[in-house]
N, C-alpha and C positions, 0 to 999 in steps of 0.2 A: 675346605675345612682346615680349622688352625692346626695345630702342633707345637710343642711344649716339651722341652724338657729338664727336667727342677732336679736336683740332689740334695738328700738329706742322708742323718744316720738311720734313722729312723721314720718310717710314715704308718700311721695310725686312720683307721674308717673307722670313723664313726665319733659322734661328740656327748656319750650319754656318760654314766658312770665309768663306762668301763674303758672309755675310749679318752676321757679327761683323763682317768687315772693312772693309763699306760702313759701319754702323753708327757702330763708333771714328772710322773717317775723317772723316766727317759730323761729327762732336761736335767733335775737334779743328779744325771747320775753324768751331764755332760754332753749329751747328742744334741746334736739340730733335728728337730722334729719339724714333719709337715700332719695336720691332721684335717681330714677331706671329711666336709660335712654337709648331707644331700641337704640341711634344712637351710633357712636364710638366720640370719645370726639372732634375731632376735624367738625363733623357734629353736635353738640349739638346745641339746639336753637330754633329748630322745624322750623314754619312758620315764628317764628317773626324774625329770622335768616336771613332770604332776602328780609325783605320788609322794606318800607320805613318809615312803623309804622305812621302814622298818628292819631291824637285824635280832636273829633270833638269839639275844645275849641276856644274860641274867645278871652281868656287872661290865663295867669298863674292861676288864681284864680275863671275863669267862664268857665262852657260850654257853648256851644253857644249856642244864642238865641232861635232857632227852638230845641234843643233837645229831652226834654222832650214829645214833640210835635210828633216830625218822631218818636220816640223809641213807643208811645200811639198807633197810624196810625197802625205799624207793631207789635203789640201787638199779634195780634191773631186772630180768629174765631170769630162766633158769639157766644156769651155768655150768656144765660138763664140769663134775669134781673132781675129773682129773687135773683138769685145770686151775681149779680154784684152791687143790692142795700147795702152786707155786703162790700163792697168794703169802704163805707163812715167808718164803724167800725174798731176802733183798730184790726191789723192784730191779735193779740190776741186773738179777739174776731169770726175771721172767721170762718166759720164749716168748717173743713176737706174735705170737696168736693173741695170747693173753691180754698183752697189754693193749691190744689191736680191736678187743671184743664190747660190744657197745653194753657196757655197766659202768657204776660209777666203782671206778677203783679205792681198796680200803686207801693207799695212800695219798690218792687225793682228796676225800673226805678230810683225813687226818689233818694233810697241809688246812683246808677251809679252818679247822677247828683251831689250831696254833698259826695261821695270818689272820683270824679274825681280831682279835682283840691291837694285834701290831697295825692291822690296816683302820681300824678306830683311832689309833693314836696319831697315826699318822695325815687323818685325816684333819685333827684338833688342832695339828700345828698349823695348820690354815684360817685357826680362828672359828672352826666349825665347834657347835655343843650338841655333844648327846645326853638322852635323857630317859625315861620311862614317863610318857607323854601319854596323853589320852585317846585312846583307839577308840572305833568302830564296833569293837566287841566289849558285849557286859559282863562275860563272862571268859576268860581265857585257858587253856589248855596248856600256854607255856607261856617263858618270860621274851618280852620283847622292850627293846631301846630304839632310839630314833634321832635324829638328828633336828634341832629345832631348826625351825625353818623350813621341813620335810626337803624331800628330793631337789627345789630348787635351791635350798643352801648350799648344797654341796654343788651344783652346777656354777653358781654366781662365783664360790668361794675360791676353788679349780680351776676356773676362767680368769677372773680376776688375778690369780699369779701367774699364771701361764702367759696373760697379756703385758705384763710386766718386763718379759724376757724378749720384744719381737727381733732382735738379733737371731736368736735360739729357737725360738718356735714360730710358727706361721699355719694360721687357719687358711681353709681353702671351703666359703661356703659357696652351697648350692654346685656341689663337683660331687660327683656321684661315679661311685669306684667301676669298672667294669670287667677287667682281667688282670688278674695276675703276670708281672715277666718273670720268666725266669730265664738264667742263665748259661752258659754252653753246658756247666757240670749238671746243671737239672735245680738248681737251686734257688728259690725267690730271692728277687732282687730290686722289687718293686711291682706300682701298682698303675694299671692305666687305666683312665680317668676321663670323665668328658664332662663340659662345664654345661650351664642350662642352655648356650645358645649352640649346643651342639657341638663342639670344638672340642678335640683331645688333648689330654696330657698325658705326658708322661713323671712319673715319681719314681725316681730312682733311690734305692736305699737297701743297707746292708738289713736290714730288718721288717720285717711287716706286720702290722698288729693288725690282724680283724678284732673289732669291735662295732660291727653296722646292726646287731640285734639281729631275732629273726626273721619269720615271712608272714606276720600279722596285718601286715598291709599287698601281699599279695593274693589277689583269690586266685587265681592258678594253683598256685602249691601249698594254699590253705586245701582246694577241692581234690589236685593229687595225693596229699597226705593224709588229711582226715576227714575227707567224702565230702558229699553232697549237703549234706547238715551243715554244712560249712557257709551255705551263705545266707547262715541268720547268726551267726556271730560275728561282734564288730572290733576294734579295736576298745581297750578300757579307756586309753587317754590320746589324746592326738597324737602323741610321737608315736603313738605305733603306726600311723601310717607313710611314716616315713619308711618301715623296714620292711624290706620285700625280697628278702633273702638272697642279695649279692655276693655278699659275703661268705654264705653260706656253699651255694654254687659253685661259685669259682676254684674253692678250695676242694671240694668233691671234683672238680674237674679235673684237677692235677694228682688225683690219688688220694685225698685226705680222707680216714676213716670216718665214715658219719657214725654220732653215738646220741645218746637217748630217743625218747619214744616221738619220735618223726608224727605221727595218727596222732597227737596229741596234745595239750596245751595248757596254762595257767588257767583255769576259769572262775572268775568273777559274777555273783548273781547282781545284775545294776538294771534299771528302771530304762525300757528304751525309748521313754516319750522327754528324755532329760538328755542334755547334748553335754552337762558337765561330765570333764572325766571323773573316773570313780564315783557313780551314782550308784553305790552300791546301798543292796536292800537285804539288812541281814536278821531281821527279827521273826525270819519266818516259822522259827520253832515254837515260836509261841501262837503259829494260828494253824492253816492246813492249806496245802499248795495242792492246786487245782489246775487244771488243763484245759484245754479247748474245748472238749468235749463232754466237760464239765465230774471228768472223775479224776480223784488221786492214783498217784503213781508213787510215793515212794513215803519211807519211815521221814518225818520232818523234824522228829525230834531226838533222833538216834543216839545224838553224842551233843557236848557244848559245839556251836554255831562253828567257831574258829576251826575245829577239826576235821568239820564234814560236810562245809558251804559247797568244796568245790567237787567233789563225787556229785552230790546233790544239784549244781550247778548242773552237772554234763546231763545229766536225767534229764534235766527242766530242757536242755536241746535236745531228747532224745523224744520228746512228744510233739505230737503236731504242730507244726509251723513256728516248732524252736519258741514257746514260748508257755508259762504258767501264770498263774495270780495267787498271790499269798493273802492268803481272805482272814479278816478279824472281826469280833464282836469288841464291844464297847471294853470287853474286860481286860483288853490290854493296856490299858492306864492303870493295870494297877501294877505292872511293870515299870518300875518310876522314871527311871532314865531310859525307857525305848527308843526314843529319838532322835538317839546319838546313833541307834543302828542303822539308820536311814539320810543317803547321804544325796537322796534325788532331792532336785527342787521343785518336782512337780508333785500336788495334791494327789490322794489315792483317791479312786473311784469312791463315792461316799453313799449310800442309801438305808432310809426308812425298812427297807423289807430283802427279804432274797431274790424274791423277783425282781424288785425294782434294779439288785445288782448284777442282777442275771442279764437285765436290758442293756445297762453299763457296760458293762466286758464281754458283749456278744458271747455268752456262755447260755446254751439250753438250758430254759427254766428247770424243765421236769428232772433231769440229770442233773442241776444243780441243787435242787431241793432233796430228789433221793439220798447224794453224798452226803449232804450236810446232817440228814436227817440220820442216818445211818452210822456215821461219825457221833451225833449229839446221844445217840442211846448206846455206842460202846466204852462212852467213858463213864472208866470206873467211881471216881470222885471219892475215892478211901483213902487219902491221904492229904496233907498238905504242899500248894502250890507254891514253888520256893523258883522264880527266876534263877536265881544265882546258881542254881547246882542241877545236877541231875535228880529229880526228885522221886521218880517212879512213877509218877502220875501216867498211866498208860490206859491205850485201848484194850479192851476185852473181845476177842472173837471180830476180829476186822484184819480184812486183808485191804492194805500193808497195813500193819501195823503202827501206833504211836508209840514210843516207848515213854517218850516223859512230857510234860507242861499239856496235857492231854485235856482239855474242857471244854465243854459242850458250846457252840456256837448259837446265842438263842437271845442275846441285848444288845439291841438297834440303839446307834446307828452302825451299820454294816460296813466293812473298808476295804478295798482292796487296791492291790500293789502287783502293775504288769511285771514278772521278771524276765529276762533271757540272761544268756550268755553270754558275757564279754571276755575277752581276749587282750591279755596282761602280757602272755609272752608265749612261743611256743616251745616246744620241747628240743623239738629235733637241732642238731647243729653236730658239733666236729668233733670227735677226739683230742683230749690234751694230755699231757704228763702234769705234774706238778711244778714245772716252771713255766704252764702255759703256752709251750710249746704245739702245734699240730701233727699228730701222730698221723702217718700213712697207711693203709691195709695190712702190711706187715706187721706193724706196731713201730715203725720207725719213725725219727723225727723227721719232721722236713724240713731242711734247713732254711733257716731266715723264715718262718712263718708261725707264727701266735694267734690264736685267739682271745676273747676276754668277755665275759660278760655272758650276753644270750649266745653270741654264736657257738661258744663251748654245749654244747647238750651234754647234761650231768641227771637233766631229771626224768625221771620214767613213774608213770600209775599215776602217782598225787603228787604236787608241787609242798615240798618241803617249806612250808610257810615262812615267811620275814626272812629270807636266805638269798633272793635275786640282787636285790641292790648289792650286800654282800656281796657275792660271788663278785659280781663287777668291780665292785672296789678290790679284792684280792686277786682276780685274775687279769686287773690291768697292771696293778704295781708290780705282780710276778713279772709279767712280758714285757713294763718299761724298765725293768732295774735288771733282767739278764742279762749278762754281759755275751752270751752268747760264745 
């Protein structure tokens, strides 16, 4: 077996958002960076590689209105108020339990909300554009921007300078992080590393940024963390099967406080006969989602799509075989742009009759005709059907209930759309302070160690919508520009 040992100021896992972003920042601030990337270079980028990268901002210069707000909501647990009265004090001033207790702390929310608009800017000076682009949802709940070109413009854009500098920085693909060094005083000081043909390296550096995402591509600690349900959910885009939580690991090996909801995950409703990433299917509030065994399980039209796909999501994995069908009649054309909420490239089951779609999607006749039937006599039809808004249009006397876009299923032809549950990113990951730093048990920093991006867990219940890429872009520039 070989052996290898490289010194930088800096080494960075991982090559997605949050591991470019540490990366760039680092160099501009002066380091020699090494940044070890398990993919082969033309796979670089991780997750933010195929997605449309959204940030939840309502101008170049604000986040939106509600932020602060939903990021509080999905903060955490319940929290001992004796605790949470040091909350009013200088983080300074917190005890070590505190700052050590797996919630998203008020001031690192804060920092999200004042480096959000800095780490936009910062990203412009790259040549990148943001915009208010056209989404997947017809209907939204808050204001979202995005960078044209989605998630691979910022990849190409970040790479593209960073190659400029190979004095300064140097990519190490297909090198796949494994432990942590640390030094006589307890202190990381690098990362050891082994190439595809099996060979170790060593990266020695005053600083370590995790940035490898987290364990969407491990079923192990997918099935240790949030069960056995777990293996009917996939990754949403091919980089997640690069991340199998090394990153994650390694740094729980050495004391590092794990924070958000571990049992838990981003989830996406996408079509799984469609191998594109983000084949997502989100117009299901305009028909009734269906089970295997051919009954509804939950409200479909509770709220606008964008706020309650992914509760709804984890449902649709919580019935048999991790899977539903979002059934329509002919009367959703008259939804004008539905189409755009549907991002699969494969045709929905289509048929003449209930039956004939009953044969389609292996769903019992008799139980699919009962629901249907029982759904088409509880809607009320007293009011007008408005796509755009919550209109009231509900069920009468049906359990679960419909609350809105509520109407009877009865003009052939018939459609339906397989959903399950895919997998965007997970929750669980590390403790940080607000310079990205890795908090230990106590609440202490560890010296030489950052997170950035997913490996930080900040999210618990419901993923804080258009906020991940973000996070990655603000939690990589914090940990490449500390000067430590």
């Amino acid at each position: 077996m070989g052996q290898g040992k490289n010194i930088f100021d800096v080494v960075v896992v991982g090559c997605g958002i949050a591991g470019l972003s540490a990366g760039v920042a680092a160099l501009q601030n002066g380091s020699k960076v090494a940044i070890l990337e398990r993919s082969q270079i033309d796979e670089r980028g991780g997750n933010t590689r195929y997605t449309e990268s959204y940030w939840r901002m309502k101008s170049h210069n604000e986040v939106s209105d509600d932020f602060e707000e939903k990021f509080a909501i999905n903060a955490g647990g319940y929290i001992d108020p004796e605790l949470t009265r040091d909350w009013l004090k200088p983080y300074g001033d917190w005890p070590g339990i505190l700052k050590a207790q797996n919630s998203t702390d008020p001031e690192l929310i804060s920092t999200f909300a004042r480096e959000a608009p800095k780490a936009l800017k910062w990203l412009e000076s790259f040549g990148i554009k943001f915009d208010f682009l056209p989404n997947y949802f017809i209907s939204q709940s808050t204001t979202r921007m995005a960078p044209v070109g989605g998630g691979l413009a910022l990849i190409d854009a970040l790479s593209k300078y960073a190659d400029k500098y190979p004095e300064k920085v140097n990519f190490y693909y297909e090198m796949t992080a494994q432990d942590l060094i640390l030094n006589k005083s307890g202190d990381v000081n690098g990362i050891l590393a082994k190439t595809k043909k099996n060979e170790s390296k060593e990266f020695i550096a005053k600083k370590v940024i995790l940035a490898s995402g987290g364990f969407e591509g491990n079923p192990e600690m997918l099935s240790r963390y949030i069960g056995p349900k777990s293996q009917y959910i996939r990754p949403v885009a091919k980089g997640g099967y690069f991340n199998r939580g090394e990153g994650i690991r390694m740094a729980l090996n050495i004391g590092a406080a794990p924070a958000g909801d571990f049992g838990s995950f981003h989830a996406q409703p996408v079509d799984p006969r469609c191998g594109e990433s983000e084949a997502v299917v989100l117009h299901f509030n305009y028909g009734v989602l269906i089970n295997k065994l051919g009954a509804r399980f939950t409200d479909e039209g509770i709220d606008m799509v964008d706020a309650v796909y992914e509760p709804i999501t984890r449902e649709i994995l919580n019935q048999p075989e991790g899977i539903a069908f979002a059934i329509f009649d002919s009367n959703l054309d008259d939804v004008d742009n539905w189409k755009k909420t549907v991002r699969t490239t494969v045709a929905p089951y289509e048929a003449a009759t209930i039956s004939e779609l009953s044969k389609k999607i292996s769903i019992p006749y008799d139980e699919l005709e009962k629901t249907i039937n029982d759904f088409n006599l509880s809607c009320k039809l007293d009011g007008v059907f408005d796509p755009y808004s919550l209109d009231h249009l509900s069920t009468v006397s049906l359990s679960p209930r419909k609350s809105n876009w509520a109407r009877p299923i009865v003009k052939a032809p018939f459609k339906a759309w397989p959903i399950i549950a895919a997998n965007c990113f997970t929750f669980g990951g590390l403790k940080i302070n607000s310079k990205a730093q890795v908090l230990n048990m106590d609440g202490e920093v560890i010296p030489g160690l950052y997170a950035a991006g997913e490996v930080a867990g900040i999210y618990h219940r419901i993923y804080t919508g258009s906020t991940s890429v973000m996070r990655g872009a603000i939690t990589g520039r914090l940990a490449g520009e500390d000067l430590m």
